[in-house]
mmCIF entry with sequence, helices, sheets and N, C-alpha, C, O atoms, coordinates in Angstrom:
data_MODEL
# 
_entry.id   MODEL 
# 
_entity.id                         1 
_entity.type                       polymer 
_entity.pdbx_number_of_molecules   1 
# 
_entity_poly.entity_id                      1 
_entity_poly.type                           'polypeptide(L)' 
_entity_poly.nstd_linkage                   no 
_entity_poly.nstd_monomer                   no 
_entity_poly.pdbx_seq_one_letter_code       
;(UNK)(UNK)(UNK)(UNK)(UNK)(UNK)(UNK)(UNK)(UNK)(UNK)(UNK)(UNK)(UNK)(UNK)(UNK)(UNK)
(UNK)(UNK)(UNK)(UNK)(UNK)(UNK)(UNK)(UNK)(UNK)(UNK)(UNK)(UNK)(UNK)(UNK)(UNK)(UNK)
(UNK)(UNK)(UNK)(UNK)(UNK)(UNK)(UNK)(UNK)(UNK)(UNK)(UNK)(UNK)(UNK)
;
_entity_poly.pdbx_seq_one_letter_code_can   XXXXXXXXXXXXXXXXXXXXXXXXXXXXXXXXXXXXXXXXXXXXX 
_entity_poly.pdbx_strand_id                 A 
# 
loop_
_entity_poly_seq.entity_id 
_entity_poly_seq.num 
_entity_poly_seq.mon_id 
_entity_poly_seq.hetero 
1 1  UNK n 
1 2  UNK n 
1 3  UNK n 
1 4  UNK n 
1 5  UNK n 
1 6  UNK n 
1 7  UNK n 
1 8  UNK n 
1 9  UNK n 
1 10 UNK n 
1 11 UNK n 
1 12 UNK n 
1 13 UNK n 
1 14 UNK n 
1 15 UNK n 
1 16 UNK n 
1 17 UNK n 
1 18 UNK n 
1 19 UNK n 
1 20 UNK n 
1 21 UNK n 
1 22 UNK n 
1 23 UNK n 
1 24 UNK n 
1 25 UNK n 
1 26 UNK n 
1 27 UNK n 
1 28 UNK n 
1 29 UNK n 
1 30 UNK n 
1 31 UNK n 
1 32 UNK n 
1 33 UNK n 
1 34 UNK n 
1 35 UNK n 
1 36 UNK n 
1 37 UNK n 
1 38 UNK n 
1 39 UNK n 
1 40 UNK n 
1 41 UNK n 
1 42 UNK n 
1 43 UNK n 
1 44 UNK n 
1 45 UNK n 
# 
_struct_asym.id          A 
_struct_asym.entity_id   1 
# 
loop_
_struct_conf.conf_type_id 
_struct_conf.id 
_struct_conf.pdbx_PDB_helix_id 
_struct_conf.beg_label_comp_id 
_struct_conf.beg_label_asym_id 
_struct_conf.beg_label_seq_id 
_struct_conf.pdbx_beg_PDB_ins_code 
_struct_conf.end_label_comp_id 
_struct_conf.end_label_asym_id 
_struct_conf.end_label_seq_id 
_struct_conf.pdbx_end_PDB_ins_code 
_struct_conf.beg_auth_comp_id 
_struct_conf.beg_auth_asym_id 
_struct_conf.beg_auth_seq_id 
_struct_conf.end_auth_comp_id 
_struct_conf.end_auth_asym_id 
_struct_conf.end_auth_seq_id 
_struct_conf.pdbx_PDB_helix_class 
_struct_conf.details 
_struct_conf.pdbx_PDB_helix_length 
HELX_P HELX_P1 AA1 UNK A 17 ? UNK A 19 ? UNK A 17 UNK A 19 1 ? 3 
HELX_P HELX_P2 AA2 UNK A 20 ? UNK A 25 ? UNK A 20 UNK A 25 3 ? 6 
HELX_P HELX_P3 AA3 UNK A 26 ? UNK A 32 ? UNK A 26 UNK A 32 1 ? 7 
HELX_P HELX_P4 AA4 UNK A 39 ? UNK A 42 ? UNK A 39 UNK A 42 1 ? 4 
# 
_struct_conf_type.id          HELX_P 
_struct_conf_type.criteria    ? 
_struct_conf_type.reference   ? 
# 
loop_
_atom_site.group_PDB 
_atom_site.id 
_atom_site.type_symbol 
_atom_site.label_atom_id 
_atom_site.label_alt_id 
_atom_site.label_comp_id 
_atom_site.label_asym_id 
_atom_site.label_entity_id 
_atom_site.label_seq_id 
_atom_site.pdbx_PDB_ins_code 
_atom_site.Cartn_x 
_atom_site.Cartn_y 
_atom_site.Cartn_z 
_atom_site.occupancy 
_atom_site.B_iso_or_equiv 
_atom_site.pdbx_formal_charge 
_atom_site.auth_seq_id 
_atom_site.auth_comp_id 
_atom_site.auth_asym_id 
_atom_site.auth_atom_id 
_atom_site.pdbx_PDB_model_num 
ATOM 1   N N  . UNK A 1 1  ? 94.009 -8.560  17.872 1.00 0.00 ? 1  UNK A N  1 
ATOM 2   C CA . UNK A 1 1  ? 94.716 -9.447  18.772 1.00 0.00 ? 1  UNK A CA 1 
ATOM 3   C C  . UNK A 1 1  ? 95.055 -10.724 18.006 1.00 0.00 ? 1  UNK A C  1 
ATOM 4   O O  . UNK A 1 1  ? 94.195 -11.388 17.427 1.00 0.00 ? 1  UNK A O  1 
ATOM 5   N N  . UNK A 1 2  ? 96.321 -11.024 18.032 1.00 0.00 ? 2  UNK A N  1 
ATOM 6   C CA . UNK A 1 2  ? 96.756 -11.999 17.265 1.00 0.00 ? 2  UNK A CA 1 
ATOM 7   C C  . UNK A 1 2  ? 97.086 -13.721 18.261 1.00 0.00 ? 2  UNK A C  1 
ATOM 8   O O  . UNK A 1 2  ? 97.208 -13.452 19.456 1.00 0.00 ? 2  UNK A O  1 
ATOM 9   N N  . UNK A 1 3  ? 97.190 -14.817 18.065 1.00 0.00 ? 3  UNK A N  1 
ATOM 10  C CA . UNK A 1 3  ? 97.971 -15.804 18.849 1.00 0.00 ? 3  UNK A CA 1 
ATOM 11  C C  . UNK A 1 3  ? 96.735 -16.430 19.345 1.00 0.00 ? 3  UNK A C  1 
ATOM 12  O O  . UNK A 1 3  ? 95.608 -16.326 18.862 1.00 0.00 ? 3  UNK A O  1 
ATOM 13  N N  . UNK A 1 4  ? 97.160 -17.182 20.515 1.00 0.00 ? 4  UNK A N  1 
ATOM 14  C CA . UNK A 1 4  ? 95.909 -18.270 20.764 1.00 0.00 ? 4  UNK A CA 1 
ATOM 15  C C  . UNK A 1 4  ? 95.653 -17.769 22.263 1.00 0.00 ? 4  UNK A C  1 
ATOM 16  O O  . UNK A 1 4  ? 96.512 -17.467 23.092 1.00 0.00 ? 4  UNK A O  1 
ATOM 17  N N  . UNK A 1 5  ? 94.049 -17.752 22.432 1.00 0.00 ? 5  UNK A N  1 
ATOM 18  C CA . UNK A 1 5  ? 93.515 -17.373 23.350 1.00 0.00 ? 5  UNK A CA 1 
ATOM 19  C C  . UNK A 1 5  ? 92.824 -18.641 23.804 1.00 0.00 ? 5  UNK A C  1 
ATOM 20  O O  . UNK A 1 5  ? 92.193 -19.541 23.249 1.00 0.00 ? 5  UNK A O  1 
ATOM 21  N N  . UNK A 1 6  ? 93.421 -18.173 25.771 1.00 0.00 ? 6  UNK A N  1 
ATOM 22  C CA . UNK A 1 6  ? 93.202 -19.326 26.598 1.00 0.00 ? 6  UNK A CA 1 
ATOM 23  C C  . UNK A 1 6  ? 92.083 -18.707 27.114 1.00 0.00 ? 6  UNK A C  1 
ATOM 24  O O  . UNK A 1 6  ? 91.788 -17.512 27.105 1.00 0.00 ? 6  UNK A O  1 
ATOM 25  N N  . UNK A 1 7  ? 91.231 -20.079 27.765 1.00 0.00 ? 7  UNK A N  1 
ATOM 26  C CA . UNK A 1 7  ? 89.905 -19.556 28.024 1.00 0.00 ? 7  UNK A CA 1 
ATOM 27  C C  . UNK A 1 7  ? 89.590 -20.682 28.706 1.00 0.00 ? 7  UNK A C  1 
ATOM 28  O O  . UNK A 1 7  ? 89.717 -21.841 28.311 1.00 0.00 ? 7  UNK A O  1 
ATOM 29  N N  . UNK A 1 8  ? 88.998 -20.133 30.184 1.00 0.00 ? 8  UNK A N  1 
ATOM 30  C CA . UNK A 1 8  ? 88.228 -21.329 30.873 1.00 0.00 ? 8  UNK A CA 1 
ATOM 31  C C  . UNK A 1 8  ? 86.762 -21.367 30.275 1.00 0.00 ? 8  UNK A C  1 
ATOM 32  O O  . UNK A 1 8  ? 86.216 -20.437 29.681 1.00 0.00 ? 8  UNK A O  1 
ATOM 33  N N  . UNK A 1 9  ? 86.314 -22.409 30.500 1.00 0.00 ? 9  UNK A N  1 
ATOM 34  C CA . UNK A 1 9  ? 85.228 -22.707 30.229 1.00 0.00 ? 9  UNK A CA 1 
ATOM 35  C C  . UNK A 1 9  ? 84.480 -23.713 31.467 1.00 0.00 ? 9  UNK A C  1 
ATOM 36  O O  . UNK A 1 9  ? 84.829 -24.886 31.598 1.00 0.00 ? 9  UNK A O  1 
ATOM 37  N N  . UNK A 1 10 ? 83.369 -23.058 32.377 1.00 0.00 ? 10 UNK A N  1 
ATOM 38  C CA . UNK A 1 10 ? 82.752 -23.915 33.415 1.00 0.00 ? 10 UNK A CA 1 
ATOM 39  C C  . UNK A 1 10 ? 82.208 -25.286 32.679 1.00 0.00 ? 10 UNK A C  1 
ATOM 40  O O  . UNK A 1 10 ? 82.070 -25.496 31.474 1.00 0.00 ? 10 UNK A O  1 
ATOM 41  N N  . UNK A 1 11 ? 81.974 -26.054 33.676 1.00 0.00 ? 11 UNK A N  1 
ATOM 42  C CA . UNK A 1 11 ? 81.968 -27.702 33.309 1.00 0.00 ? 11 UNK A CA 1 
ATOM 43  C C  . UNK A 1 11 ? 80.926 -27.541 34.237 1.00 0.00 ? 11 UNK A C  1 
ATOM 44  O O  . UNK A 1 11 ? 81.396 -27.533 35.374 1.00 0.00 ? 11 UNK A O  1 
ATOM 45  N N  . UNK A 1 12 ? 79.449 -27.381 34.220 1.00 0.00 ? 12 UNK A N  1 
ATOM 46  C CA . UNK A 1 12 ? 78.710 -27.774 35.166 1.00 0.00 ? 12 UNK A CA 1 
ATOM 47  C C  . UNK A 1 12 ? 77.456 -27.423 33.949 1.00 0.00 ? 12 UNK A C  1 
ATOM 48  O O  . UNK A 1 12 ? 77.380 -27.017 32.790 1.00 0.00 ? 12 UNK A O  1 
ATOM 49  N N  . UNK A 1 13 ? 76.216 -28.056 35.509 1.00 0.00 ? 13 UNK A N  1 
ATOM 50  C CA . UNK A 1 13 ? 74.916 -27.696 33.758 1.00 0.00 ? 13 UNK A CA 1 
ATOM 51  C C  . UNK A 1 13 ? 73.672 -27.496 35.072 1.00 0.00 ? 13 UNK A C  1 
ATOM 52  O O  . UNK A 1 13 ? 73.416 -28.062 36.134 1.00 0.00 ? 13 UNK A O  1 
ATOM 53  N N  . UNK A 1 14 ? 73.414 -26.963 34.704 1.00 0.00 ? 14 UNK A N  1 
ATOM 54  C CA . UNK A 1 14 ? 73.624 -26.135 33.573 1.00 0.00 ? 14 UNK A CA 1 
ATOM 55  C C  . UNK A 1 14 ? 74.306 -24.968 33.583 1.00 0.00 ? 14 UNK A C  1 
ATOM 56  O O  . UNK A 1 14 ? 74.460 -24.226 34.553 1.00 0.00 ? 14 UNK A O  1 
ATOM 57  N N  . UNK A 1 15 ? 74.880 -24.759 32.025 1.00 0.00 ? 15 UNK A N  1 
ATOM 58  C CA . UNK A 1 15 ? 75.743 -23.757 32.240 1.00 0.00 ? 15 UNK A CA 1 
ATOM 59  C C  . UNK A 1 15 ? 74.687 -22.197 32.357 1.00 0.00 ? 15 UNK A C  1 
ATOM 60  O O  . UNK A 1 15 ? 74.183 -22.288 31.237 1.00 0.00 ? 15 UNK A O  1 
ATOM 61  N N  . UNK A 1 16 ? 74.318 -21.429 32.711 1.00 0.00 ? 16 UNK A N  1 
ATOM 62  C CA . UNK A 1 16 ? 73.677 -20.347 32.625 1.00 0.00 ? 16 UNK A CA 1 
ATOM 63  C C  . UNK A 1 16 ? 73.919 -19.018 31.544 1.00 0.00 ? 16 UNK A C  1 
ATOM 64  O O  . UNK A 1 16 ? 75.009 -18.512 31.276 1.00 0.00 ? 16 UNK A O  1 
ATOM 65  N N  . UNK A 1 17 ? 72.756 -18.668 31.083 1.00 0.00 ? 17 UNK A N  1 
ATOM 66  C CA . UNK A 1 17 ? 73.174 -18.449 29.185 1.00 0.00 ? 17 UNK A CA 1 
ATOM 67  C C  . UNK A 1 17 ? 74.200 -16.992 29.740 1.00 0.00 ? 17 UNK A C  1 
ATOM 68  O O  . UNK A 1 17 ? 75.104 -16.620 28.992 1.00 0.00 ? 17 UNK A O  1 
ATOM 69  N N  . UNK A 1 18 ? 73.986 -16.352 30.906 1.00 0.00 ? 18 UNK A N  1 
ATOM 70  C CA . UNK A 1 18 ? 74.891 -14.854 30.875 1.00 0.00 ? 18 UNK A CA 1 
ATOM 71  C C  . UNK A 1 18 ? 76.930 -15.665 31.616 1.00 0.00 ? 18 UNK A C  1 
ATOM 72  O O  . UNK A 1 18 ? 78.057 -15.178 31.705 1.00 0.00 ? 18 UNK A O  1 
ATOM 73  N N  . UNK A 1 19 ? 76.521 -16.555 31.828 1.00 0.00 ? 19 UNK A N  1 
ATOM 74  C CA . UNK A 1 19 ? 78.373 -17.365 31.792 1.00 0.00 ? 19 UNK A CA 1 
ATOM 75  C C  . UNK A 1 19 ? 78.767 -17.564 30.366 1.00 0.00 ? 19 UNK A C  1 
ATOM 76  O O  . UNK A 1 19 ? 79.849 -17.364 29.815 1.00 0.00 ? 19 UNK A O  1 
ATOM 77  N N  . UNK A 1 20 ? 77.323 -18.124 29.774 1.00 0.00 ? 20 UNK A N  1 
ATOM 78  C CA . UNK A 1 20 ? 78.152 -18.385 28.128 1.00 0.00 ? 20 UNK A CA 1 
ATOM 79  C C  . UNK A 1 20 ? 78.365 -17.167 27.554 1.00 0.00 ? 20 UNK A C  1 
ATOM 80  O O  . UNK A 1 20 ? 79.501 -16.987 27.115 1.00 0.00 ? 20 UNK A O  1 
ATOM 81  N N  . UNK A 1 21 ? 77.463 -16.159 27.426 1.00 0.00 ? 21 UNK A N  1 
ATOM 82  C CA . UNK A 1 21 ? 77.447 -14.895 27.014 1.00 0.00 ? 21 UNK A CA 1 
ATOM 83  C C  . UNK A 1 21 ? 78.321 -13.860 27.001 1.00 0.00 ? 21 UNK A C  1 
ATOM 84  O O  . UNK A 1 21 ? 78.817 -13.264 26.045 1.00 0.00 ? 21 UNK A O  1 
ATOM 85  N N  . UNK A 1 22 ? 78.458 -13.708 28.203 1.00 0.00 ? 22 UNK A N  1 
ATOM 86  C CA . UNK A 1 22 ? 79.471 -12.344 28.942 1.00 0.00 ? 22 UNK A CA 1 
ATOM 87  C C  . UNK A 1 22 ? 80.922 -13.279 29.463 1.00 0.00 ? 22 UNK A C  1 
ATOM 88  O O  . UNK A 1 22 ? 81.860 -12.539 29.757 1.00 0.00 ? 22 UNK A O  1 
ATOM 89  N N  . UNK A 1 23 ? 81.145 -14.448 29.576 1.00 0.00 ? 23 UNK A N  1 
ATOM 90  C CA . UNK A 1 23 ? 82.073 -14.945 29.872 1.00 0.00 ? 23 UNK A CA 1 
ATOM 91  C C  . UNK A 1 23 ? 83.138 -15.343 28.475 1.00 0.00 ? 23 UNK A C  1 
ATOM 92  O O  . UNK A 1 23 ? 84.205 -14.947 28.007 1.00 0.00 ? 23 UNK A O  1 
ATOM 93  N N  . UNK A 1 24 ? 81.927 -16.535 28.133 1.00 0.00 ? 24 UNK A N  1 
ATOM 94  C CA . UNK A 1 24 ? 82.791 -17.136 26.671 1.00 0.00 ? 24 UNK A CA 1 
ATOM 95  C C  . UNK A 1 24 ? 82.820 -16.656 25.863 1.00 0.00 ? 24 UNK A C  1 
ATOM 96  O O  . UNK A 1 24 ? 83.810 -16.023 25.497 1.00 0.00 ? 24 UNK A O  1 
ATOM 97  N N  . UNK A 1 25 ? 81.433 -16.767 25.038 1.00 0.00 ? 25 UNK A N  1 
ATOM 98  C CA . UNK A 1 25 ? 81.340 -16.135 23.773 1.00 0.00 ? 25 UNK A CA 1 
ATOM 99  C C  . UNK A 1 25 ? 81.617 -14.408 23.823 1.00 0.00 ? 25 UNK A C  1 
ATOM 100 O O  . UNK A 1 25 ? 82.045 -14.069 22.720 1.00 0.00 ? 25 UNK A O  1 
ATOM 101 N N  . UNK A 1 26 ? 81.506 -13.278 24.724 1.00 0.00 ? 26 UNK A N  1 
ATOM 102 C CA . UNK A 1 26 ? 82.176 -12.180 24.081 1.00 0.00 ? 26 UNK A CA 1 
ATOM 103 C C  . UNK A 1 26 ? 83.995 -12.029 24.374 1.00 0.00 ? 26 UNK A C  1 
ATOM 104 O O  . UNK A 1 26 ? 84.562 -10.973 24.092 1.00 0.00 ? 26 UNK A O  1 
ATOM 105 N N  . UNK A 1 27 ? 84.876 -13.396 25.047 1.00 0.00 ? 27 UNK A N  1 
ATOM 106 C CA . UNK A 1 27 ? 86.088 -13.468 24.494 1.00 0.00 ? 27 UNK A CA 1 
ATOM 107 C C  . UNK A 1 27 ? 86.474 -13.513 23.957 1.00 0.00 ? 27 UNK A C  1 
ATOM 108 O O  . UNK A 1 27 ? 87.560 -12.978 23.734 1.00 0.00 ? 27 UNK A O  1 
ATOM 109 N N  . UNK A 1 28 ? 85.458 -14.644 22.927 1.00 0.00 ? 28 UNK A N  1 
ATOM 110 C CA . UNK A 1 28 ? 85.940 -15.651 21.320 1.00 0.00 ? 28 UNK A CA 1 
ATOM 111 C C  . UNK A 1 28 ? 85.663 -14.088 20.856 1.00 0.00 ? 28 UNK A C  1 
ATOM 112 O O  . UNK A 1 28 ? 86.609 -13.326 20.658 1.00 0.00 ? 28 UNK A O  1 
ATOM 113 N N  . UNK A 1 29 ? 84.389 -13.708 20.711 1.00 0.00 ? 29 UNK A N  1 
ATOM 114 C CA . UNK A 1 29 ? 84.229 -13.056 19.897 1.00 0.00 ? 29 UNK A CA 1 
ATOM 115 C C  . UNK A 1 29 ? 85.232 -11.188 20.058 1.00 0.00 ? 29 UNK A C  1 
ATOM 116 O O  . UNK A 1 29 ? 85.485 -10.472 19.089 1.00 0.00 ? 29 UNK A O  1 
ATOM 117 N N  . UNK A 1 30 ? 85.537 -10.912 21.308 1.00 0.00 ? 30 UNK A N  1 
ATOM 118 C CA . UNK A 1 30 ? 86.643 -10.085 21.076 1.00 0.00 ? 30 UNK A CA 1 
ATOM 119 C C  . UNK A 1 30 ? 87.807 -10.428 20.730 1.00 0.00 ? 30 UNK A C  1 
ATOM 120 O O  . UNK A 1 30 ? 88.450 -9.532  20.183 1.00 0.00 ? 30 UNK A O  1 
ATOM 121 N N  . UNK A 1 31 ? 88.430 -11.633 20.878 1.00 0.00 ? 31 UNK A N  1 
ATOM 122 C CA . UNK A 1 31 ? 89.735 -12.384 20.073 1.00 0.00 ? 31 UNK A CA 1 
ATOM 123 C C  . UNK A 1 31 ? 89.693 -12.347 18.477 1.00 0.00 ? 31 UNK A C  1 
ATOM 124 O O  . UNK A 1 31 ? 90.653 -11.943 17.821 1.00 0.00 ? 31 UNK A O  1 
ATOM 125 N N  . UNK A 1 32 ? 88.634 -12.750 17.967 1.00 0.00 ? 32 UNK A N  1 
ATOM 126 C CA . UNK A 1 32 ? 88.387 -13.233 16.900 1.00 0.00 ? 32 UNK A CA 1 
ATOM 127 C C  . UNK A 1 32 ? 87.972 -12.108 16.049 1.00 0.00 ? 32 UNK A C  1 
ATOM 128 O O  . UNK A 1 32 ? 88.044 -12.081 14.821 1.00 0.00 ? 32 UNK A O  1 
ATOM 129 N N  . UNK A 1 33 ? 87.593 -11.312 16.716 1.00 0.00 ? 33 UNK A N  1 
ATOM 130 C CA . UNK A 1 33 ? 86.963 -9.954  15.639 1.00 0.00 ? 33 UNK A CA 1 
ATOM 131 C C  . UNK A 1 33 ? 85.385 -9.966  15.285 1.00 0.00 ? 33 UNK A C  1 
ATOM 132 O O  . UNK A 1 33 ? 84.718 -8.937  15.175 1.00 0.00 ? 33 UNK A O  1 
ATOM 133 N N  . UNK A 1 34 ? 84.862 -11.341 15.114 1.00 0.00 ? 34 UNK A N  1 
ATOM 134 C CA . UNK A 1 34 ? 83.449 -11.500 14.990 1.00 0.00 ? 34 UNK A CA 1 
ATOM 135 C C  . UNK A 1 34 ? 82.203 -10.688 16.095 1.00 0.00 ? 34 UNK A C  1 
ATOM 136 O O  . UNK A 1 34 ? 82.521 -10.441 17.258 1.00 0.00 ? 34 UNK A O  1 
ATOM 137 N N  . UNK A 1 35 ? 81.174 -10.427 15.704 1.00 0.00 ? 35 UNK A N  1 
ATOM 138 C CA . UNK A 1 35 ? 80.283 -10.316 16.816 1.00 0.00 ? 35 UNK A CA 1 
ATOM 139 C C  . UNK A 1 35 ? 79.668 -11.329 17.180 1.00 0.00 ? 35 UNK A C  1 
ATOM 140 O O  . UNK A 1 35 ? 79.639 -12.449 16.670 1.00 0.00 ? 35 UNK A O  1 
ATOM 141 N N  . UNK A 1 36 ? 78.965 -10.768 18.441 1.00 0.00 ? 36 UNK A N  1 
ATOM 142 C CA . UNK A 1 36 ? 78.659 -12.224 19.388 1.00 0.00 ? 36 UNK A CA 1 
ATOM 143 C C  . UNK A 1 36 ? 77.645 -12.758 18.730 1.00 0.00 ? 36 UNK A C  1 
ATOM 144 O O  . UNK A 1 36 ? 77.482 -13.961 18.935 1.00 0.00 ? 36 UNK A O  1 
ATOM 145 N N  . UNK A 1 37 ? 76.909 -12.237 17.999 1.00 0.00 ? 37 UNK A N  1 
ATOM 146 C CA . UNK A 1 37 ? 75.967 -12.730 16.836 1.00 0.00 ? 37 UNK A CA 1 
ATOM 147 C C  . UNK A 1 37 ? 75.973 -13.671 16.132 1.00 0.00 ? 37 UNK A C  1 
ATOM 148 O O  . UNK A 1 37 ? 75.249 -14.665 16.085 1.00 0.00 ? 37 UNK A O  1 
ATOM 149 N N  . UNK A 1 38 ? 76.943 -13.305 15.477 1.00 0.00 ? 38 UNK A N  1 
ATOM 150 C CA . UNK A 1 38 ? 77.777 -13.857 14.089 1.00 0.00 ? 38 UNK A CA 1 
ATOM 151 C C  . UNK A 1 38 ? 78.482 -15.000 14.626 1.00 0.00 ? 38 UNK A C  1 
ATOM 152 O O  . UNK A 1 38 ? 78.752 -15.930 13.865 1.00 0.00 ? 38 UNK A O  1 
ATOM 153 N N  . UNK A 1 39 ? 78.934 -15.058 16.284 1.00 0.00 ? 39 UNK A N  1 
ATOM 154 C CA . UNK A 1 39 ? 79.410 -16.698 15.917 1.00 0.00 ? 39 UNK A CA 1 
ATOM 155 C C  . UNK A 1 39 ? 78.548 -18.159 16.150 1.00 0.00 ? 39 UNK A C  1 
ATOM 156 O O  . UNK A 1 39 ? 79.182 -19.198 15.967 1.00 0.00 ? 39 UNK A O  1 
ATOM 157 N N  . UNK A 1 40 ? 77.480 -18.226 16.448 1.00 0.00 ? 40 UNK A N  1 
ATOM 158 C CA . UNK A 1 40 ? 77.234 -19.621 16.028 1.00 0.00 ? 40 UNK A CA 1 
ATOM 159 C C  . UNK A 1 40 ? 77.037 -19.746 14.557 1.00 0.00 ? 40 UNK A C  1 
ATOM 160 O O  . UNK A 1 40 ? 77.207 -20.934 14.284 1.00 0.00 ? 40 UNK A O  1 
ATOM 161 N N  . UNK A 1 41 ? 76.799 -19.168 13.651 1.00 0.00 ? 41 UNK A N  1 
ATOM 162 C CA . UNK A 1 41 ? 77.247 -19.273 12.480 1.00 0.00 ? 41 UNK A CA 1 
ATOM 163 C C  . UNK A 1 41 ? 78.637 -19.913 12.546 1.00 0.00 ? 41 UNK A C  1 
ATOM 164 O O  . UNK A 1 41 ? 78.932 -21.094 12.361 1.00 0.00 ? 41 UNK A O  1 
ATOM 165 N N  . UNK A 1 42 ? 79.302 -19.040 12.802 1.00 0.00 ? 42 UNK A N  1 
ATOM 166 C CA . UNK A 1 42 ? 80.869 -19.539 12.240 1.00 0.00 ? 42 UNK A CA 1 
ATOM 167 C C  . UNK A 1 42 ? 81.472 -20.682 13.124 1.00 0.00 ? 42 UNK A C  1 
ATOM 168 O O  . UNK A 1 42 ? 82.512 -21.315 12.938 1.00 0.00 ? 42 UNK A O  1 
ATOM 169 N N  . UNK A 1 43 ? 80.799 -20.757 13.864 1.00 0.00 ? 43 UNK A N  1 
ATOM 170 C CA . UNK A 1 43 ? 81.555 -22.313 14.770 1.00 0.00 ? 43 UNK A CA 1 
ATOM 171 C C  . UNK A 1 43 ? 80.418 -23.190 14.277 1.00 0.00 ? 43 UNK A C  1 
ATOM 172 O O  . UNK A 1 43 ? 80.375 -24.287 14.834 1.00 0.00 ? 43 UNK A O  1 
ATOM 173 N N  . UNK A 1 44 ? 79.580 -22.981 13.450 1.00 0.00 ? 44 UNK A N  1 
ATOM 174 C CA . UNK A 1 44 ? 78.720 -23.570 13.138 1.00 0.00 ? 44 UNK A CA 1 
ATOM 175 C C  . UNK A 1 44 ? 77.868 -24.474 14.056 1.00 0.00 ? 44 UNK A C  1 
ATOM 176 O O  . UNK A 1 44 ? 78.095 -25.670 14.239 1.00 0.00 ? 44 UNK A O  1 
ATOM 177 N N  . UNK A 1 45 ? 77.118 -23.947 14.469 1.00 0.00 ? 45 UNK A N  1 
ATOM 178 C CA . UNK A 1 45 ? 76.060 -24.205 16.083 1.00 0.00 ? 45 UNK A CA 1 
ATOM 179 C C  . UNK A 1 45 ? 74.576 -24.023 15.557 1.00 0.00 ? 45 UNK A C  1 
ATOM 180 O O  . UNK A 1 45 ? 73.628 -24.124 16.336 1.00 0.00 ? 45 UNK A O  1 
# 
């Protein structure tokens, strides 16, 4: 998948780790090609 991927992101807190999980991070990481592993490495976290 090529181009820029839009993505909500909730604004409340706490955020709950399966919103960051199953919401955010496996978008980035199906956009991006990375596993969900592998990205706080690469966003550097």
């Amino acid at each position: 998948m090529d181009g820029t991927l839009h993505l909500t992101v909730p604004n409340h807190r706490p955020l709950q780790t399966g919103t960051l999980l199953g919401g955010v991070l496996k978008r980035v990481a199906a956009h991006h090609k990375p596993t969900v592993g592998e990205l706080p490495a690469k966003l550097d976290l």
